[in-house]
C-alpha positions as CSV (number, residue, x, y, z in Angstrom):
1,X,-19.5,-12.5,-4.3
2,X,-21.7,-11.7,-1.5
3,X,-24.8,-12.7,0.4
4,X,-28.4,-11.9,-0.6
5,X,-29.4,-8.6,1.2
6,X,-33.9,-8.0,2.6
7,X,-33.9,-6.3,-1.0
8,X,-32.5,-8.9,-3.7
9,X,-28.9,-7.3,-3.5
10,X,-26.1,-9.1,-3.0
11,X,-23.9,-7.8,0.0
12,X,-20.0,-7.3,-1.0
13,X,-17.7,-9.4,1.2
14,X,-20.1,-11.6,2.2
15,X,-21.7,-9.5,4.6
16,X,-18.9,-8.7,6.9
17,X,-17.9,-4.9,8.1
18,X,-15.4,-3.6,10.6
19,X,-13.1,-6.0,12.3
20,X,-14.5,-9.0,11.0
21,X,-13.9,-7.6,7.7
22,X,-10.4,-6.7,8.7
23,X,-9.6,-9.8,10.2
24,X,-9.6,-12.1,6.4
25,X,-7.7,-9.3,4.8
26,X,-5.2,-10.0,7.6
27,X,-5.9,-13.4,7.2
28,X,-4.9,-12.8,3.2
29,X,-1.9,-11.0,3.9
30,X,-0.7,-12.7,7.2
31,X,-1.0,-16.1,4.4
32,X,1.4,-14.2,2.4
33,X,4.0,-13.4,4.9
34,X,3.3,-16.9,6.5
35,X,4.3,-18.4,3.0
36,X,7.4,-15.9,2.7
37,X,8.5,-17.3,5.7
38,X,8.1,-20.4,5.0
39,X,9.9,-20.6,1.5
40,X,13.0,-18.9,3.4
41,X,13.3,-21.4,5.6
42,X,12.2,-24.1,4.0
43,X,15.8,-24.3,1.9
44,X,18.1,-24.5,4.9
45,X,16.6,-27.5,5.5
46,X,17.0,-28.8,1.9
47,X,21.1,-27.7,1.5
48,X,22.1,-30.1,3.8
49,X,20.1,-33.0,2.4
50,X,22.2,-35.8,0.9
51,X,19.8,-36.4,-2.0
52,X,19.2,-32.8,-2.6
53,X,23.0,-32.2,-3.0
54,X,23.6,-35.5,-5.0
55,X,21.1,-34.5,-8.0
56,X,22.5,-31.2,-8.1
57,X,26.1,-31.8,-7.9
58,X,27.0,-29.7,-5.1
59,X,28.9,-32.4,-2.7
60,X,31.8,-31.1,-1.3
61,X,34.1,-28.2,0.0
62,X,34.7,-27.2,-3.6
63,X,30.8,-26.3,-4.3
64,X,30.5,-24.3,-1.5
65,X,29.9,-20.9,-3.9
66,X,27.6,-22.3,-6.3
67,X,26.2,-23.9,-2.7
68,X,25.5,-20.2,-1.8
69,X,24.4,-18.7,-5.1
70,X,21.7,-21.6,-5.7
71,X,20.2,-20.1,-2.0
72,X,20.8,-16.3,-2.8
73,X,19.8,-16.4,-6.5
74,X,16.5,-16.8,-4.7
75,X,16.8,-12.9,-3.1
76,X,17.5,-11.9,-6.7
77,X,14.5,-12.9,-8.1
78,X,12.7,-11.5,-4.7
79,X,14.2,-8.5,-5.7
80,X,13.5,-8.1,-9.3
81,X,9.6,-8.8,-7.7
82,X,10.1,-5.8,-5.9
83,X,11.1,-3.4,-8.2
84,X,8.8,-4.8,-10.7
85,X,5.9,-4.0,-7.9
86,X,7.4,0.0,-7.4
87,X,7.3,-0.2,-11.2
88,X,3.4,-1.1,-11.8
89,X,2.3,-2.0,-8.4
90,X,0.4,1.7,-8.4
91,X,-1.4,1.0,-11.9
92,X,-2.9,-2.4,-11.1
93,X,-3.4,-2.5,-7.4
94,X,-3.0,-4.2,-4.3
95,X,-5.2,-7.0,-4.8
96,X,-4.0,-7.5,-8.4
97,X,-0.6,-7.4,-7.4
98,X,-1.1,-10.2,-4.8
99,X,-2.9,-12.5,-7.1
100,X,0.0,-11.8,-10.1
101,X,2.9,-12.4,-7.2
102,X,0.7,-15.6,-6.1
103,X,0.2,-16.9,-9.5
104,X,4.2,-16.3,-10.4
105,X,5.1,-17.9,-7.4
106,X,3.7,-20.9,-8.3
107,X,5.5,-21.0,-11.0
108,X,8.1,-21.5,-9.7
109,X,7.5,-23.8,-6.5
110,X,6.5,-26.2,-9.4
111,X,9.7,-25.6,-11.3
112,X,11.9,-26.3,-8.1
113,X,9.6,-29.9,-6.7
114,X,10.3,-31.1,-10.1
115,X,14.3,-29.9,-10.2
116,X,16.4,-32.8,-11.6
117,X,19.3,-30.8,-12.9
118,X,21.1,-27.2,-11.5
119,X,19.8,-25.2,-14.4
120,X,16.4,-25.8,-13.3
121,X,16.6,-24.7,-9.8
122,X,18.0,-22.3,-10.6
123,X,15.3,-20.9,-12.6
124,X,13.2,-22.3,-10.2
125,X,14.4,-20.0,-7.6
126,X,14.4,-17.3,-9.5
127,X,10.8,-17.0,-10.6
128,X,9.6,-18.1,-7.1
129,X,11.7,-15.4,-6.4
130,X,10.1,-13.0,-8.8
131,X,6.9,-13.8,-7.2
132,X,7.7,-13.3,-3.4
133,X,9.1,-10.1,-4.0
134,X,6.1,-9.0,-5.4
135,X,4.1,-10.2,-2.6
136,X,6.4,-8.8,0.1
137,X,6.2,-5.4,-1.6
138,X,2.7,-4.9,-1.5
139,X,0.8,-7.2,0.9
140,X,2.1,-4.7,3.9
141,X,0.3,-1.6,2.2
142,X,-2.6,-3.0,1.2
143,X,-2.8,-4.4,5.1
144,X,-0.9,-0.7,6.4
145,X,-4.3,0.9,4.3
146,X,-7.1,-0.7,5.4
147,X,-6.3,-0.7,8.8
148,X,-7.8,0.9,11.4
149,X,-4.8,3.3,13.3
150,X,-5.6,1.7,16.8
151,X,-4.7,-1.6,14.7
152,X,-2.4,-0.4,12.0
153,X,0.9,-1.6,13.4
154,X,-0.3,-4.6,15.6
155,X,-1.9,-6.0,12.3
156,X,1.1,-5.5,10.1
157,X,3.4,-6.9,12.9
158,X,1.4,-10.1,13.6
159,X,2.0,-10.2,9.7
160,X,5.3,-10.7,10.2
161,X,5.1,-13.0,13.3
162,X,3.1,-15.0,10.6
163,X,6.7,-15.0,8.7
164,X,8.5,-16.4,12.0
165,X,5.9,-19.4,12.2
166,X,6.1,-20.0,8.3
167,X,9.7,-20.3,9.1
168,X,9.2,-22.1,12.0
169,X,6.7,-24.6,10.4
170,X,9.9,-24.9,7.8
171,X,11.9,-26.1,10.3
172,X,9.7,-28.9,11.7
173,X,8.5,-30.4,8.5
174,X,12.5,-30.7,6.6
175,X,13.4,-31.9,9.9
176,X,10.8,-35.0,9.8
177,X,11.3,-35.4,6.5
178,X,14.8,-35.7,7.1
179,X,14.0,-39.7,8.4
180,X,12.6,-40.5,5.3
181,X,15.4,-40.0,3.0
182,X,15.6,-40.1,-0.8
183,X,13.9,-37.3,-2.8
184,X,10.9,-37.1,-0.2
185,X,13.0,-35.3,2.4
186,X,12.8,-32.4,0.1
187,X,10.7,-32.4,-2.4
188,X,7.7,-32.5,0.0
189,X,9.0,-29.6,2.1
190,X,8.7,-27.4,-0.9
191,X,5.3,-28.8,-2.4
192,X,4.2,-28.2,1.5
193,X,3.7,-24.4,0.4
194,X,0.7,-24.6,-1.8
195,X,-1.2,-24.7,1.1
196,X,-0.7,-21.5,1.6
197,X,-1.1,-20.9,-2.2
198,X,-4.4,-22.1,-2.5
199,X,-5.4,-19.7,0.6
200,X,-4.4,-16.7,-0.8
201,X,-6.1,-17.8,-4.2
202,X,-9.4,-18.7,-2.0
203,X,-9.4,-15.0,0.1
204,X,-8.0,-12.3,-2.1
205,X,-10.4,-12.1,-5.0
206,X,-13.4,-10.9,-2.7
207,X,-12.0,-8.7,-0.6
208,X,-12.0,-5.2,-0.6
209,X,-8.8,-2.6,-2.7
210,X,-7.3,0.1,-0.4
211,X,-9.3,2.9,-0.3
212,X,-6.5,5.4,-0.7
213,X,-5.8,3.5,-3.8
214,X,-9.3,4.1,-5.1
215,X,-9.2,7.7,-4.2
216,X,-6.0,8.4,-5.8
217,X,-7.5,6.5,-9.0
218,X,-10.9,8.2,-9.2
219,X,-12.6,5.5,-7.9
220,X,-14.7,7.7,-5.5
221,X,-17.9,5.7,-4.3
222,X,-15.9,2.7,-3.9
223,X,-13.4,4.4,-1.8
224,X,-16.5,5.6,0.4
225,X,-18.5,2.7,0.8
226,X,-15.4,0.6,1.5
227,X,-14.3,3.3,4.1
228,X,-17.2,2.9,5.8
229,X,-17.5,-0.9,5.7
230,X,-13.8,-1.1,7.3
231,X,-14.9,1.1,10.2
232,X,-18.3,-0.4,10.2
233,X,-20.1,2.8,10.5
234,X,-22.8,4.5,7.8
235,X,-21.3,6.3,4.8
236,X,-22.5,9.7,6.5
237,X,-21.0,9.3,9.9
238,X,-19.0,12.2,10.5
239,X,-15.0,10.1,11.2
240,X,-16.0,8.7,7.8
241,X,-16.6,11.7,5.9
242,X,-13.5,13.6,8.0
243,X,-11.1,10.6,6.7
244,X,-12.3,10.6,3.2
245,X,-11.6,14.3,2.8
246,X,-8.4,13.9,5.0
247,X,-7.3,11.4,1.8
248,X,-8.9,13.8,-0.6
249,X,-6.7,16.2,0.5
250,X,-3.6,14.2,0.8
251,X,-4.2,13.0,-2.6
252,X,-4.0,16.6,-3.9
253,X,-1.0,17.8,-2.2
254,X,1.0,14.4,-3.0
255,X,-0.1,14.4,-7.3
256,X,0.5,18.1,-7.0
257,X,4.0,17.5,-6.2
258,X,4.7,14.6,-7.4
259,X,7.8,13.5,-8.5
260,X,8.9,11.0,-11.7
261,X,11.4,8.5,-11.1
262,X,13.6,10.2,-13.5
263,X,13.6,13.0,-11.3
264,X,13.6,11.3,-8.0
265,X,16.5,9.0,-9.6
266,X,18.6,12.2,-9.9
267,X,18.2,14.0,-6.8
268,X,15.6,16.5,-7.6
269,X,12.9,16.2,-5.3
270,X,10.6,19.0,-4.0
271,X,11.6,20.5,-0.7
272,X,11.1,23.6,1.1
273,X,7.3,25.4,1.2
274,X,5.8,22.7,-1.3
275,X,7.8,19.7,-1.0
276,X,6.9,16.4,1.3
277,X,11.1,15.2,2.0
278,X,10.3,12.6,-1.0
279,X,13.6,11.6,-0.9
280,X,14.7,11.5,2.8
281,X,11.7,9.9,3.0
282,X,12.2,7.2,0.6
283,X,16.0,6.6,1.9
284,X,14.6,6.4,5.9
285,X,12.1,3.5,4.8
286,X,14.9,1.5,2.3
287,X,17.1,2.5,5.8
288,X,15.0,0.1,8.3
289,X,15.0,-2.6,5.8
290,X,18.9,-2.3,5.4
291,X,19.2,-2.5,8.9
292,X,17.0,-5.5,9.0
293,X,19.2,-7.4,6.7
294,X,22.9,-6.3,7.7
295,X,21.8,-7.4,11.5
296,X,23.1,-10.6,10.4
297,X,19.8,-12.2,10.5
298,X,20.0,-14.3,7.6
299,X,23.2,-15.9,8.4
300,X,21.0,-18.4,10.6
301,X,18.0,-18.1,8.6
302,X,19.1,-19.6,5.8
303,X,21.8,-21.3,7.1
304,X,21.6,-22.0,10.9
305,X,21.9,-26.2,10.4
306,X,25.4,-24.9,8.5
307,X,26.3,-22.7,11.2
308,X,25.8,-25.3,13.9
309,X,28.1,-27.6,12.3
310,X,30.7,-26.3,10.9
311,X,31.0,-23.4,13.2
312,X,29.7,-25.1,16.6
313,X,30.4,-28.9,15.4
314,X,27.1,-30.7,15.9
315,X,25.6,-33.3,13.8
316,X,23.5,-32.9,11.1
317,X,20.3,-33.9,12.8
318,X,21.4,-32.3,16.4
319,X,21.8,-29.2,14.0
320,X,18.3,-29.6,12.2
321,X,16.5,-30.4,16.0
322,X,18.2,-27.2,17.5
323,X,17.3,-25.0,14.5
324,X,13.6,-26.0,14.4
325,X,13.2,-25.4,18.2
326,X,14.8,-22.3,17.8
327,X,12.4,-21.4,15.2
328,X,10.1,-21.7,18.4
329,X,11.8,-20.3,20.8
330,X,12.0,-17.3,18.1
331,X,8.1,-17.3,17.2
332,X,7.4,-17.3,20.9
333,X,9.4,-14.1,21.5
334,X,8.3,-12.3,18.9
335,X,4.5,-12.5,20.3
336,X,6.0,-9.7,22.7
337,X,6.1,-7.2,19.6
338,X,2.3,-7.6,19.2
339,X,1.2,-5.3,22.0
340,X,4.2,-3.2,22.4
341,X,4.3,-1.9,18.9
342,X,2.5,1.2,19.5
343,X,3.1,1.4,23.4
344,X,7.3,1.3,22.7
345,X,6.7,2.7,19.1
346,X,8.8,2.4,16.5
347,X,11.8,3.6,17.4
348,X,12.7,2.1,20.7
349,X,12.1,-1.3,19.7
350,X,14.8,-1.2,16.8
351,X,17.3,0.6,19.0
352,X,16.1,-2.0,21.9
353,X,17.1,-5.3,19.4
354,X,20.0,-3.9,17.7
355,X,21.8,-3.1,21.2
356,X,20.9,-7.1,21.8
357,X,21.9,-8.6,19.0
358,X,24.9,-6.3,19.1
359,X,25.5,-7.6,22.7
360,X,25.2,-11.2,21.3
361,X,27.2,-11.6,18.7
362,X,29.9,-10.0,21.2
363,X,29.9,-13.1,23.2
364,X,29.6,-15.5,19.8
365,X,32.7,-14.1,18.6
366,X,34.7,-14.4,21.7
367,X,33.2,-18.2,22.3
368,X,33.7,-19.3,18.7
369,X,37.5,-17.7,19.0
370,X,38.1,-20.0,22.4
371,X,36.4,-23.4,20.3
372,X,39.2,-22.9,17.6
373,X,41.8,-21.6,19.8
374,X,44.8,-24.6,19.7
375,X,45.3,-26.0,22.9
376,X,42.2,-24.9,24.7
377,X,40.8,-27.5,26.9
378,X,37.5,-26.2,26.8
379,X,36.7,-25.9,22.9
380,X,33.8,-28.0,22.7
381,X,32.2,-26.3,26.0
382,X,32.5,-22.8,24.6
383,X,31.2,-24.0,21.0
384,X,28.2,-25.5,23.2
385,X,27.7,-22.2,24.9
386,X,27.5,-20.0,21.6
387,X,24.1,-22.0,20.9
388,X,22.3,-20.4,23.4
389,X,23.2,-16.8,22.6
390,X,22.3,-18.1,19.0
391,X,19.1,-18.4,20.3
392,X,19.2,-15.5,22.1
393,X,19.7,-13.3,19.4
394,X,16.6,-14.6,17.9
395,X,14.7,-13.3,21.0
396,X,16.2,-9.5,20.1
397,X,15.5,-10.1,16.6
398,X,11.9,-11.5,17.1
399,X,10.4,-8.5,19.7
400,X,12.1,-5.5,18.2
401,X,13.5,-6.1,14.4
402,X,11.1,-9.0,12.8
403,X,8.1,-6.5,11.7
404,X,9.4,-2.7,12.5
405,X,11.4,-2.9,9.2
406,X,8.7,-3.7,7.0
407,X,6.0,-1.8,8.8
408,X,8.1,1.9,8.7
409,X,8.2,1.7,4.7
410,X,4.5,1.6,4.1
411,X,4.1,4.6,6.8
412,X,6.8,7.0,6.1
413,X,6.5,7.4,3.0
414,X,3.6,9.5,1.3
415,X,0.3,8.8,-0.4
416,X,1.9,8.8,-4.1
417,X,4.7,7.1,-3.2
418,X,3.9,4.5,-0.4
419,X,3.6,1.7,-3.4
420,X,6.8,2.9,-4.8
421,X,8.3,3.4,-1.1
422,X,7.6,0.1,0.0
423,X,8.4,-1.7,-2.7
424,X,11.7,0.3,-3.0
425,X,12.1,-0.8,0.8
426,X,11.8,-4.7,-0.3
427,X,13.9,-4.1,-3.0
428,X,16.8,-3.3,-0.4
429,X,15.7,-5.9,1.9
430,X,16.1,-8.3,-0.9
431,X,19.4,-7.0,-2.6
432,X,20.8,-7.1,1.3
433,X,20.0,-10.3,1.7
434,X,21.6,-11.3,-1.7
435,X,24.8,-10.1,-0.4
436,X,24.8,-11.8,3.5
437,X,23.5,-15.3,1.9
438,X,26.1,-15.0,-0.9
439,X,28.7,-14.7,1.4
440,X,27.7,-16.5,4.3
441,X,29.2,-19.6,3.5
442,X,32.1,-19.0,2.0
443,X,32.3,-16.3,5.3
444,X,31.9,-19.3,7.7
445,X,34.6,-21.6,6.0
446,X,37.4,-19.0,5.0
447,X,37.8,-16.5,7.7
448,X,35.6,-19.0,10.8
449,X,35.2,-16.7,14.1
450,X,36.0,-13.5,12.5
451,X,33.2,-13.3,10.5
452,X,30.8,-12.6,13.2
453,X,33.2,-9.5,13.9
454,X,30.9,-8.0,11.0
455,X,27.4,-8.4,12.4
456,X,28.4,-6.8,15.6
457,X,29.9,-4.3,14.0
458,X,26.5,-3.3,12.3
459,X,24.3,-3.8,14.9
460,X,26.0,-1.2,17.2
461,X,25.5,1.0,14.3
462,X,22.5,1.0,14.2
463,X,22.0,2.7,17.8
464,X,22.7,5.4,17.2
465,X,21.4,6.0,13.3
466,X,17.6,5.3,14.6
467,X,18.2,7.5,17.8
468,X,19.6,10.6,15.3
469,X,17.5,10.2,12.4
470,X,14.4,8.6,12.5
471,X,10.9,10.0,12.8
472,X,8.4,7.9,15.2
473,X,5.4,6.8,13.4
474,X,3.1,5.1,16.3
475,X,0.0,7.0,17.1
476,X,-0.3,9.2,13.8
477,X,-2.4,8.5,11.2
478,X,-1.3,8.3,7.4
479,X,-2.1,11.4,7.2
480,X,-0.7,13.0,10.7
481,X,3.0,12.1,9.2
482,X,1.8,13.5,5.7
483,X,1.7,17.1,7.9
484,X,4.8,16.4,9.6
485,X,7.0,16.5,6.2
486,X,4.6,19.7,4.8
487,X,6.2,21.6,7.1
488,X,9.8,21.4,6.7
489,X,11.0,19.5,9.6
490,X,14.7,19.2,10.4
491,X,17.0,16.1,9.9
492,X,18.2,15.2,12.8
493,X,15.1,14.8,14.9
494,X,16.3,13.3,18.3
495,X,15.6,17.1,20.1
496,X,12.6,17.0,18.3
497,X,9.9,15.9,20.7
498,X,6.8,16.1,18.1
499,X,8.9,13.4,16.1
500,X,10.1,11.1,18.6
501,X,6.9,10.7,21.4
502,X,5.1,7.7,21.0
503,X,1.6,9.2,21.6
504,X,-0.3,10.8,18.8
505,X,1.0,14.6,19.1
506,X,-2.2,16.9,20.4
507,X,-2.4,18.9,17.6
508,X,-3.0,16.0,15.4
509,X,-6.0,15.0,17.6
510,X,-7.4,18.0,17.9
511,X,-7.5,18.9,14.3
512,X,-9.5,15.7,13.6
513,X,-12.1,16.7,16.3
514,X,-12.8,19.9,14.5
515,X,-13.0,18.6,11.1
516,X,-15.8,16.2,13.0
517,X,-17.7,18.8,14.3
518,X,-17.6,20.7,11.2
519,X,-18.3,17.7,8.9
520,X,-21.5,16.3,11.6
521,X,-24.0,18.9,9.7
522,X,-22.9,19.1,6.4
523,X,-24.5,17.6,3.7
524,X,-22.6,14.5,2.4
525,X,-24.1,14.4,-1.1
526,X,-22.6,18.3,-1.1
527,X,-19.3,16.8,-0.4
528,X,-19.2,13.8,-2.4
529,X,-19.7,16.4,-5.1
530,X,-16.9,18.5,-4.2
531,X,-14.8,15.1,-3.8
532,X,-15.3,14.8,-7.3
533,X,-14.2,18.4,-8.2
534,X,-11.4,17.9,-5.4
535,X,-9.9,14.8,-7.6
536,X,-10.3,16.0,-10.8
537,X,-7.9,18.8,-9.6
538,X,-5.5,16.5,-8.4
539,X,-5.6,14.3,-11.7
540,X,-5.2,18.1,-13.5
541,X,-2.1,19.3,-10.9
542,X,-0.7,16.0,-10.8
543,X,0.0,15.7,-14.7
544,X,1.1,19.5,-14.6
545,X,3.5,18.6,-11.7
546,X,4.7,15.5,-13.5
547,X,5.4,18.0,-16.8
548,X,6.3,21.3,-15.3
549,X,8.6,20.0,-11.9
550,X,9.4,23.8,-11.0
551,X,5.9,25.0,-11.3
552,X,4.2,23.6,-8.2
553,X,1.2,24.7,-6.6
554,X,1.9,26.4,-3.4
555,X,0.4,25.0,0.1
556,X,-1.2,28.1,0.9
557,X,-2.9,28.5,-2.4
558,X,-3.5,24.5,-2.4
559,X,-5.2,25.1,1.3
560,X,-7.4,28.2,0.0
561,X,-8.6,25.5,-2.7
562,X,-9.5,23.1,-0.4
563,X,-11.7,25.3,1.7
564,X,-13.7,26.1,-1.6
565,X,-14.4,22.7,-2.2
């Protein structure tokens, strides 16, 4: 697809370069995020529909677990997505990946509209599942890699800002449909998604696979011309030719010491001289999204109408009005995160919302307690009161915890394994979610005020764990962090003031301007040659390393090689 170029030749991507180019591949995966948002919140709505509840038999206090598994099956499926995306993801590629988790998706959206019986939705929710999982695992790296690093994080959190007004949107539309009654009120609400459907299907298939992908699969001409149309520059510019050989390299030391799953599975990872901290590396990404989820977030997600009246005592349509313009209030907030990703960094803005939302669900616990205590004069006051620090642990979660999570994965973790990484990352988020939507309701009814003891509990946690042992990544490129872990850095990093400032360390900067100057008079057909010859070493010492896992190229003798080339 393209437009007609002076010559005859059609133009890929219908012309556009640079940050017009970048803007519809944000566009695509902001869509996908928007829709993930939406078909999370979409089914608080529905639960607490009286038709809904009817066709499905799950009226009363006694269907309050198969209540909570028909929501949480959903994060099953989600996660079976993921894990099917760290799988295969790598063979078949961003875009390919999106389409498939697009086309599965609407599968199942189809299978749930046109639920007349539990077994249904329940498959229903499962393969929509399937296919949202498979979206949220890959849509952040294919955004993560063909991003600019000025735009890198402000791109991928907008993404999930797009999630907040999916879920938002959610809120509003089961909330009017809520007047209508009858199967309308929430059947509609879920067809409402394939809006979103049908944009992913109209953008994805014309624009352009992450370069880094191509590079790592031989693709080398492709990787080069799209490197260039992303930076809108000419295929010889110097940044372009100093990033293509900045992959290059990456690419090599990455395959060279690669490591199977069987391997990673069991422990064994490479570490020392000519290892890259695979594992700590993997376990600090899955970390962030573990945090996300055990913040207690998706005890109001999914169920803040519930929450409002069985643990605050509103009616069911105060409860859906509140919700949706919390939803606001929420997406509002969360604009704050836009610019303040890369000037707070990564770091500071999950230590900032955890201390908040620790803070709280302090004072929800102690109101709640007082609106059950017997005898209390004030019970419904202090119930009343809880709803505003309901909301205002949204505004916590929204600034500092809504994209951090899913933006760290696709960063920290190296070239070869940033599908596997972030898709091992949404496999936790998903699993995690399971569990706190599972138990949420039968939380809420059996042990009432107490149960908010546990999301405090975590969220003061979590202080400290970011503070002690995670890296920042604002301000470095992909490959920047790829040279932090070459070189054997400690685990505790708070002292460590290479790993925790939220400017681009000198060094970093420096190197690139010299590998400009170098690469402004060479001769780029020379080094697209030695690209070649550069990957069909790392094709030769990544199948070695895969075979032989204790006989890895060293980085000195890897560096030497390099400099040939």
């Amino acid at each position: 697809m393209g437009l007609l170029s002076k010559s005859g030749s059609k133009k890929p991507y219908f012309g556009l370069r640079g940050g017009w180019l970048t803007f519809w591949i944000t566009v695509a995966c902001g869509t996908d995020m928007t829709l993930f948002g939406y078909d999370q919140g979409v089914f608080g709505g529905v639960i607490v529909t009286p038709d809904f509840l009817q066709i499905h038999n799950l009226e009363g206090p006694t269907k309050t677990a198969t209540l909570g598994t028909v929501v949480a099956i959903y994060d099953v499926g989600c996660f079976l997505g993921a894990v099917f995306a760290a799988w295969y993801g790598e063979k078949i590629g961003r875009k390919k990946a999106v389409l498939l988790g697009t086309i599965v998706m609407s599968i199942g959206a189809i299978l749930q509209i046109t639920s007349y019986s539990l077994g249904q939705m329940f498959v229903g929710r499962v393969v929509a599942g399937i296919g949202n999982g498979i979206n949220t695992a890959t849509a952040p790296v294919w955004q993560t890699e063909t991003s600019q690093l000025k735009w890198r994080g402000k791109l991928v959190v907008i993404e999930l800002i797009l999630n907040i007004a999916g879920f938002s949107l959610s809120n509003w539309v089961t909330y009017g449909f809520s007047f209508v009654g009858g199967g309308v009120a929430w059947r509609l609400p879920l067809a409402f998604q394939f809006i979103f459907i049908v944009i992913l299907f109209a953008t994805v298939p014309w624009l352009p696979e992450s370069p880094r992908w191509l590079i790592a699969h031989e693709h080398e001409d492709e990787a080069f011309t799209i490197l260039a149309d992303l930076e809108d520059k000419s295929e010889d510019d110097p940044f372009i030719v100093t990033q293509h050989k900045e992959i290059v390299y990456t690419c090599q030391y990455e395959k060279a010491n690669a490591v199977p799953w069987s391997q990673l599975l069991r422990g064994k990872t490479p570490e020392g001289k000519g290892g890259t901290k695979t594992m700590r590396r993997l376990l600090l990404g899955c970390g962030t999204q573990f945090i996300q989820q055990m913040a207690g977030i998706n005890v109001t997600s999914y169920y803040l109408p519930t929450v409002l009246i069985q643990s605050v005592g509103l009616t069911e349509k105060m409860a859906r009005l509140l919700a949706a313009c919390n939803s606001v209030s929420y997406l509002l907030f969360s604009l704050i995160g836009i610019p303040n990703v890369e000037k707070w960094g990564r770091r500071k803005m999950l230590m900032f919302a955890a201390a908040g939302q620790a803070f709280c669900y302090t004072i929800i616990t102690a109101l709640l307690r007082y609106s059950e205590k017997e005898g209390y004069d004030g019970q419904k006051q202090v119930a009343s009161a809880s709803v505003a620090f309901f909301f205002l642990y949204y505004v916590f979660f929204g600034i500092g915890m809504q994209g951090v999570p899913w933006l760290y994965p696709t960063e920290i973790n190296s070239l070869s394994m940033r599908t596997k990484g972030a898709a091992a990352g949404t496999a936790t988020n998903w699993i995690f979610n399971f569990l706190v939507v599972e138990i949420t309701p039968y939380g809420i009814q059996s042990l009432h005020w107490k149960f908010y003891i546990i999301w405090l509990v975590f969220n003061a946690s979590f202080v400290p764990m970011v503070y002690f042992l995670y890296p920042e990544t604002a301000g470095r490129s992909l490959e920047d962090i790829e040279d932090y872990y070459r070189h054997d850095p400690p685990l505790l990093v708070w002292r460590d003031k290479e790993a925790t400032r939220t400017g681009r360390p000198e060094k970093y900067s420096q190197k690139e301007e010299e590998e400009m100057r170098r690469n402004s008079s060479a001769d780029l057909g020379a080094l697209r040659r030695g690209s070649r010859i550069s990957n069909q070493w790392v094709s030769r010492e990544g199948a070695r390393a895969n075979s032989d896992y204790d006989g890895k190229t060293e980085h000195g003798e890897m560096e030497e090689e390099r400099k040939e080339i």
